[in-house]
C-alpha positions as CSV (number, residue, x, y, z in Angstrom):
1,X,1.5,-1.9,-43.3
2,X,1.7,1.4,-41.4
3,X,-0.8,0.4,-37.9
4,X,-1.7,-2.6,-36.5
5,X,-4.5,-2.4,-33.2
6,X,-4.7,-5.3,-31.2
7,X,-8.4,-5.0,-29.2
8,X,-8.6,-7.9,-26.6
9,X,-12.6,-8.5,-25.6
10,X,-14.6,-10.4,-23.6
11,X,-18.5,-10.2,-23.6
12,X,-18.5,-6.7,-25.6
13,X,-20.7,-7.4,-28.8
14,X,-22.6,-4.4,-28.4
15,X,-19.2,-2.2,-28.3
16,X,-17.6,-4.4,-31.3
17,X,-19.6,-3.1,-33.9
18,X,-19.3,0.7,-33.3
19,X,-15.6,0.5,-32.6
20,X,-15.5,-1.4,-35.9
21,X,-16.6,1.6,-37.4
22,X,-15.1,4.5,-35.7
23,X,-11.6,3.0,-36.2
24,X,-12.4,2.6,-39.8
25,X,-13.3,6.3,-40.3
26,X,-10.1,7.5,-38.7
27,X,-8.1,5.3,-40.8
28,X,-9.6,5.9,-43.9
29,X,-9.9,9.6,-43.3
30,X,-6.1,9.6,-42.6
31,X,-5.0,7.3,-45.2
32,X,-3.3,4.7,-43.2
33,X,-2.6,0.9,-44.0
34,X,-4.1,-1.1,-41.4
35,X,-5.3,-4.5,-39.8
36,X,-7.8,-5.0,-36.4
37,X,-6.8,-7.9,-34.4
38,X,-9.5,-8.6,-32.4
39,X,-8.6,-11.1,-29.6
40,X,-12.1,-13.1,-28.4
41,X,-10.9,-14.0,-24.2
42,X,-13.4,-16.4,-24.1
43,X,-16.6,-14.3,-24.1
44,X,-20.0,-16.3,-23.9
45,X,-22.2,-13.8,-26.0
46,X,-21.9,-13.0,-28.8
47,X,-19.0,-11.5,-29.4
48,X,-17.4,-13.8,-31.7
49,X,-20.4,-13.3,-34.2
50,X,-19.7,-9.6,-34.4
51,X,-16.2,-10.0,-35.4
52,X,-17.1,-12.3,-37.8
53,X,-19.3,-10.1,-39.4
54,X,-16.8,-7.6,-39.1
55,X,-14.5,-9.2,-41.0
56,X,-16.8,-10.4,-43.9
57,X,-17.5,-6.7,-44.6
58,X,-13.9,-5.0,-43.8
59,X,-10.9,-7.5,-45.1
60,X,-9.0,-5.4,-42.7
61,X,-10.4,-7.0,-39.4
62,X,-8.7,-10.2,-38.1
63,X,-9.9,-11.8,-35.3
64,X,-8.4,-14.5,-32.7
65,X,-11.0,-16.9,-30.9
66,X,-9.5,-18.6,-26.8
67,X,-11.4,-21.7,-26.2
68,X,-11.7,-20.2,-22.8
69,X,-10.8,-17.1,-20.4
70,X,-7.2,-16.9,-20.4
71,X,-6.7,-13.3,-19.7
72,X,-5.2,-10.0,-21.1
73,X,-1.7,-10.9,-21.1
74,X,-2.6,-13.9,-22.9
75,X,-4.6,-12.1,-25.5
76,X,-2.2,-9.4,-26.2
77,X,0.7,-11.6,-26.3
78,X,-0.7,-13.7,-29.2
79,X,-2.0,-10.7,-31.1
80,X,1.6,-9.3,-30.6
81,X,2.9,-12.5,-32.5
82,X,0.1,-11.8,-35.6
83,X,0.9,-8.3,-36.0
84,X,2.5,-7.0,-39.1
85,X,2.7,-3.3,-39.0
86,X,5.1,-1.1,-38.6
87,X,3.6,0.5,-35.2
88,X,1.6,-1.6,-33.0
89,X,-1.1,0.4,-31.1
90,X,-3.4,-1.5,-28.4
91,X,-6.9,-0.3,-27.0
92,X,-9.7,-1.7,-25.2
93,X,-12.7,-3.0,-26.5
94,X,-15.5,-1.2,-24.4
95,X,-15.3,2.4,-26.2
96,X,-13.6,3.8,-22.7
97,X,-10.4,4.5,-25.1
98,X,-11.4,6.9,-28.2
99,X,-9.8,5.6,-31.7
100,X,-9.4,9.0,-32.7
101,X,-6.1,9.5,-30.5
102,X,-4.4,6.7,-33.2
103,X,-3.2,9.2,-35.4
104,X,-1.0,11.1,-32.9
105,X,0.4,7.8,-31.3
106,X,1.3,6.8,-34.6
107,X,3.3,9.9,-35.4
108,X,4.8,10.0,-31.7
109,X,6.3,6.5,-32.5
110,X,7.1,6.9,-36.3
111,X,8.4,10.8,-36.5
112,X,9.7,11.3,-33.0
113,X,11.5,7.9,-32.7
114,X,10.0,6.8,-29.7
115,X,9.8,3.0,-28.8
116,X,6.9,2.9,-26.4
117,X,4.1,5.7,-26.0
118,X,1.7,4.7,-23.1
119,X,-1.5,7.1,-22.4
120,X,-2.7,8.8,-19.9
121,X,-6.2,8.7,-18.5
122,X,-5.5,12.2,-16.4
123,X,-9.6,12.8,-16.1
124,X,-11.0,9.8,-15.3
125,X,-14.7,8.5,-15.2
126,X,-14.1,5.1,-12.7
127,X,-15.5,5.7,-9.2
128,X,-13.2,6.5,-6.1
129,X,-13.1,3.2,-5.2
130,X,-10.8,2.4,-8.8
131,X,-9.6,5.7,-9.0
132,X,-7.5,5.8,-5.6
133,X,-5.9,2.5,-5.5
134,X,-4.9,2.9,-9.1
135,X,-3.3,6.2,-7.9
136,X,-1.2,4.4,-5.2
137,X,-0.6,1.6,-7.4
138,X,0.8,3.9,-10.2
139,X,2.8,5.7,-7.8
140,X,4.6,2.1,-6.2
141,X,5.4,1.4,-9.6
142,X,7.0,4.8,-11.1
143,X,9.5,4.3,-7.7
144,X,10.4,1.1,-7.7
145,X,10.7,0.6,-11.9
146,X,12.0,4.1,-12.5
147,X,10.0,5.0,-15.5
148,X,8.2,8.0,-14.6
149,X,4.7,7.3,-16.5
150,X,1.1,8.5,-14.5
151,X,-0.9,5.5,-15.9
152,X,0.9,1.8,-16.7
153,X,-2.6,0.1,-16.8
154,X,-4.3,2.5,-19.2
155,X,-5.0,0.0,-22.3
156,X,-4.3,2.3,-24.8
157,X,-0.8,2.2,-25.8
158,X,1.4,2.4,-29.4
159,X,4.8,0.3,-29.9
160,X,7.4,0.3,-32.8
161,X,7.2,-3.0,-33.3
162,X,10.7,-4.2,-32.6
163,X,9.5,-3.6,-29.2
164,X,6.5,-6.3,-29.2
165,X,8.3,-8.6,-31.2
166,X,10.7,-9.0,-28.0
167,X,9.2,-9.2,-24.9
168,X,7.3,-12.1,-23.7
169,X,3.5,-11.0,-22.0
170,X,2.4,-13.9,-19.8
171,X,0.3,-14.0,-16.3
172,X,-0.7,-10.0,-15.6
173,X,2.1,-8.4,-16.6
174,X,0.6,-6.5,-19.4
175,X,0.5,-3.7,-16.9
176,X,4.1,-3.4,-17.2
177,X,4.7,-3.6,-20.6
178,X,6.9,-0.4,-20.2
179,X,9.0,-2.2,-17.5
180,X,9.4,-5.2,-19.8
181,X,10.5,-2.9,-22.9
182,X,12.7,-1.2,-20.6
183,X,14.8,-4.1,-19.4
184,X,14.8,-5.1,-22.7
185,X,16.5,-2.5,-23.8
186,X,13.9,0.2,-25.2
187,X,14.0,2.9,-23.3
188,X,12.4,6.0,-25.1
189,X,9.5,5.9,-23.4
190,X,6.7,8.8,-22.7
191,X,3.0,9.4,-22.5
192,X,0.2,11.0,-23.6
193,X,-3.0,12.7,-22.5
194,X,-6.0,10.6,-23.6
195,X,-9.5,10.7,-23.4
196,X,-11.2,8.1,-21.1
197,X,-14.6,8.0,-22.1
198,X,-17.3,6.7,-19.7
199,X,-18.3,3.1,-20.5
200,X,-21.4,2.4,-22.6
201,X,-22.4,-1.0,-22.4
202,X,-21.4,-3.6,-20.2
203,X,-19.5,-3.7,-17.0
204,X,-16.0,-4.0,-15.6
205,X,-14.1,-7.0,-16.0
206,X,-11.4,-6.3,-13.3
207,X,-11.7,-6.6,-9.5
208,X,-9.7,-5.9,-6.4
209,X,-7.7,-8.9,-6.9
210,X,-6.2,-7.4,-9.6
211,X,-4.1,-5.1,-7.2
212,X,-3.1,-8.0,-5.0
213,X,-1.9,-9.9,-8.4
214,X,-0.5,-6.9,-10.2
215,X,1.7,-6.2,-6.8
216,X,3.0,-9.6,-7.0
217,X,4.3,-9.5,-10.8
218,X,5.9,-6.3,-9.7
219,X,8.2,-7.8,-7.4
220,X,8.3,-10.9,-10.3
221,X,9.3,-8.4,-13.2
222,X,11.8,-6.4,-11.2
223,X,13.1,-9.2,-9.6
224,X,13.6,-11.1,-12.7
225,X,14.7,-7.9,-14.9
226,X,17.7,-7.1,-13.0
227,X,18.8,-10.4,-11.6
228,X,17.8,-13.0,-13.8
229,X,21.3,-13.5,-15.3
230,X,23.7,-12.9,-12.1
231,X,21.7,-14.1,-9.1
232,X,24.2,-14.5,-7.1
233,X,24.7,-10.8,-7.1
234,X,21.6,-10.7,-5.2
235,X,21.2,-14.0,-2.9
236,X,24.9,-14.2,-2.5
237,X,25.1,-10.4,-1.5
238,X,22.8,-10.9,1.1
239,X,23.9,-14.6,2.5
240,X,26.9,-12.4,3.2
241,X,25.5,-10.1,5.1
242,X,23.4,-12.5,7.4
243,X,27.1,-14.3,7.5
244,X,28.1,-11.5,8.7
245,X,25.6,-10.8,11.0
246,X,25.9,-14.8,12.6
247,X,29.7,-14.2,12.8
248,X,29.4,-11.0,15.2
249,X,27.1,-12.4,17.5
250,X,29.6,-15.5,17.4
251,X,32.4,-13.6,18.3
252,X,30.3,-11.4,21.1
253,X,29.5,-15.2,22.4
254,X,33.3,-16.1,22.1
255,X,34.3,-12.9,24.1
256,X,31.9,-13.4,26.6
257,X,33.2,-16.6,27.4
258,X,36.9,-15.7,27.4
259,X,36.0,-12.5,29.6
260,X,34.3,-14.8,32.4
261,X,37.0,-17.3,32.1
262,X,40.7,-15.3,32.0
263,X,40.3,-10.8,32.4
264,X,36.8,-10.5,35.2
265,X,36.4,-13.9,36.0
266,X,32.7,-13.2,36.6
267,X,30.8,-16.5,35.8
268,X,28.1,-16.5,33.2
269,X,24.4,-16.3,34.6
270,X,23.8,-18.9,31.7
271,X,25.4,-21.4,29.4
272,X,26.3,-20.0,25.8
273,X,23.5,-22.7,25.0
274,X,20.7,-20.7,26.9
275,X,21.5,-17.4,25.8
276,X,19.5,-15.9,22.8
277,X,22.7,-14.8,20.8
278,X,23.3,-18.1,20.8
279,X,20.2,-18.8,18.4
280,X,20.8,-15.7,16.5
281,X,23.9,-16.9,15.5
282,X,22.8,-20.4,14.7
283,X,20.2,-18.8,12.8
284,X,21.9,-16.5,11.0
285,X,24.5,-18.2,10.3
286,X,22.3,-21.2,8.4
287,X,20.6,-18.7,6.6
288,X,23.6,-17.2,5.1
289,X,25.1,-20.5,4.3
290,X,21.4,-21.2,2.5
291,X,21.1,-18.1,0.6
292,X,24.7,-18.4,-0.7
293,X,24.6,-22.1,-2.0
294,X,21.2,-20.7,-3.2
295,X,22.6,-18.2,-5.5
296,X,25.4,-20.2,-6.7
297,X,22.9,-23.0,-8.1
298,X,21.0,-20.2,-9.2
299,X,24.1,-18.9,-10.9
300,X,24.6,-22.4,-13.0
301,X,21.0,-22.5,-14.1
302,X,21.4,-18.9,-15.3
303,X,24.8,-19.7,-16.9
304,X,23.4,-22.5,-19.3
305,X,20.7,-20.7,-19.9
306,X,22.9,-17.7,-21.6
307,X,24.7,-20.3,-23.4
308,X,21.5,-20.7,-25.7
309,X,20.3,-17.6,-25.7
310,X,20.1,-15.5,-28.6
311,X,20.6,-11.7,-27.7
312,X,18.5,-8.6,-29.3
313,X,19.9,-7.6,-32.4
314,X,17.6,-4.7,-33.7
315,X,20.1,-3.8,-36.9
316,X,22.4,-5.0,-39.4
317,X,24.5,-4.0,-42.5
C-alpha cells in the first residue's frame, strides 16, 4: 500500500464528508494505493455516523472510535499502530489542511529519501492572538531541539513509516514528532510550504493552555532524549558543581578562621555559625550530595532498563 492518512477528529461531521471526497479524488486521480484512518477523539455529534457512512461506500476508509476525549497524541499514536503503507501522511480533520499537497509529500518521502517532511503554514488565516505565540513558540523550539523547521504544530505532516513504527506519541508531544524521530535516530528532516485554508465549519479545539503544556513536554522530550540512558551525566555533572561551590565557601570559612586565629589575629565580628557563607555552604553542599546520589540511582534504573531493551534495527541481509 503506497499512502496511509491518519485524520484525528473531534466534533467535525460537517468537514468529514467533504474531506472524504476530496482525498478520494486526489488519490484516484494519481493512482495511489490508499487507506483513511479516521480517529473519532470522543466527539458527541455526529461524527462517528459520517465515518461510518464513509466507510460503507469507500472500503478504503477505516475509522477508530475513543470512548472519550483522550487527545491528539492519543489518536495519532493508535492510528500510527494501524497503518500499513509505505508513507504515512497525517492531516487535520477541519479542511484548514488541503489534501491536494499529498502527492508532493508522498514523493518528498519516497523519491528524495527523506524520513520526516513537516509543513509549513507560512500564510496563515488564525488571528494574532494564535499567530504570535505560535511564532515565539516555534522559535523556543528550533533553538533548543536544533531542527530548524518554521511550523512543528502544523498537522499536516508525511513519515516513511519506519519512522512511526518507532516512536512512542503520548500526553502532547505530537508537536514534536520531529524531535522524537530525531532522537531516534531519523534525521532527514525538512519542510514544506502548505496551504492553510481558513476553517469552514466548527471552531477551534485548542486554547492557551496548550502553550503552557506544550512548554512543559519540551523540557520532558529534551530532557528525556538526551539523558534518559546516562543520567548521571547530567545530575551528577551538576551535584559536582554545587559540591564545588559548598567546598569554596567552606574553605573561605576555614581561612577566615585560621586568619583571625594565627597571621592578623583580628577576631571575628561573628561566629562561623552566624555568618551567611556558612549556610551557603551547608546548602550547597547537601544539594550536591542530593543530586549526585540522585543520578547514580537514576543510573541503575536506566542500566536495567537497557538490559531489556531491544535497539532500532531498520535493515537486514
Amino acid at each position: 500500500m503506497d499512502i496511509s492518512l491518519i485524520i484525528p477528529a473531534k466534533d467535525e461531521e460537517q468537514s468529514i464528508p467533504e474531506l472524504t471526497q476530496w482525498i478520494s479524488r486526489v488519490m484516484q486521480s494519481h493512482g495511489f494505493s490508499y487507506e483513511v484512518i479516521y480517529i473519532d477523539d470522543g466527539s458527541t455529534d455526529g461524527t462517528w455516523e459520517q465515518i461510518k457512512k464513509a466507510g460503507e461506500a469507500n472500503p478504503s476508509i477505516k475509522g477508530l472510535k475513543f470512548n472519550r476525549n483522550f487527545g491528539k497524541s492519543a489518536a495519532l499514536h493508535m492510528g500510527f499502530k494501524a497503518a500499513q503503507g509505505d508513507v504515512v501522511i497525517t492531516m487535520d480533520a477541519d479542511l484548514q489542511d488541503s489534501p491536494d499537497e499529498i502527492p508532493e509529500l508522498y514523493k518528498l518521502i519516497k523519491e528524495q529519501k527523506f524520513h520526516l517532511v513537516s509543513g509549513w503554514k507560512k500564510k496563515r488565516h488564525d488571528p494574532i492572538s494564535k499567530t504570535l505565540p505560535s511564532k515565539f513558540f516555534n522559535y523556543i523550539t528550533r533553538r533548543i531541539s536544533g531542527i530548524p523547521l518554521h511550523d512543528f504544530n502544523c498537522g499536516l505532516k508525511a513519515y516513511d513509516a519506519q519512522v512511526v513504527k518507532n516512536i512512542t506519541v503520548y500526553g502532547e508531544m505530537h508537536r514534536y514528532i520531529p524531535v522524537l524521530a530525531k532522537w531516534a535516530g531519523f534525521t532527514k528532516i525538512t519542510e514544506k510550504v502548505v496551504e492553510h485554508r481558513e476553517r469552514k465549519y466548527g471552531h477551534s479545539k485548542f486554547g492557551w493552555e496548550r502553550f503552557v503544556r506544550g512548554f512543559l513536554d519540551l523540557l520532558t522530550i529534551t530532557f528525556v532524549g538526551r539523558f534518559a540512558s546516562r543520567p548521571m551525566h547530567f545530575f551528577g555533572s551538576w551535584g559536582i558543581v554545587f559540591f564545588l561551590m559548598g567546598t569554596a565557601f567552606t574553605v573561605k570559612l576555614f581561612w577566615d578562621k585560621m586568619d583571625a586565629l594565627f597571621i592578623s589575629k583580628i577576631p571575628l565580628k561573628r561566629d562561623i555559625t552566624e555568618q551567611p557563607f556558612f549556610y551557603l555552604a551547608l546548602v550547597t553542599v547537601v544539594i550536591g550530595v542530593q543530586l549526585f546520589v540522585t543520578g547514580f540511582l537514576a543510573e541503575l534504573i536506566a542500566r536495567q532498563s537497557v538490559s531489556k531493551k531491544d535497539y532500532l534495527v531498520i535493515e537486514k541481509i
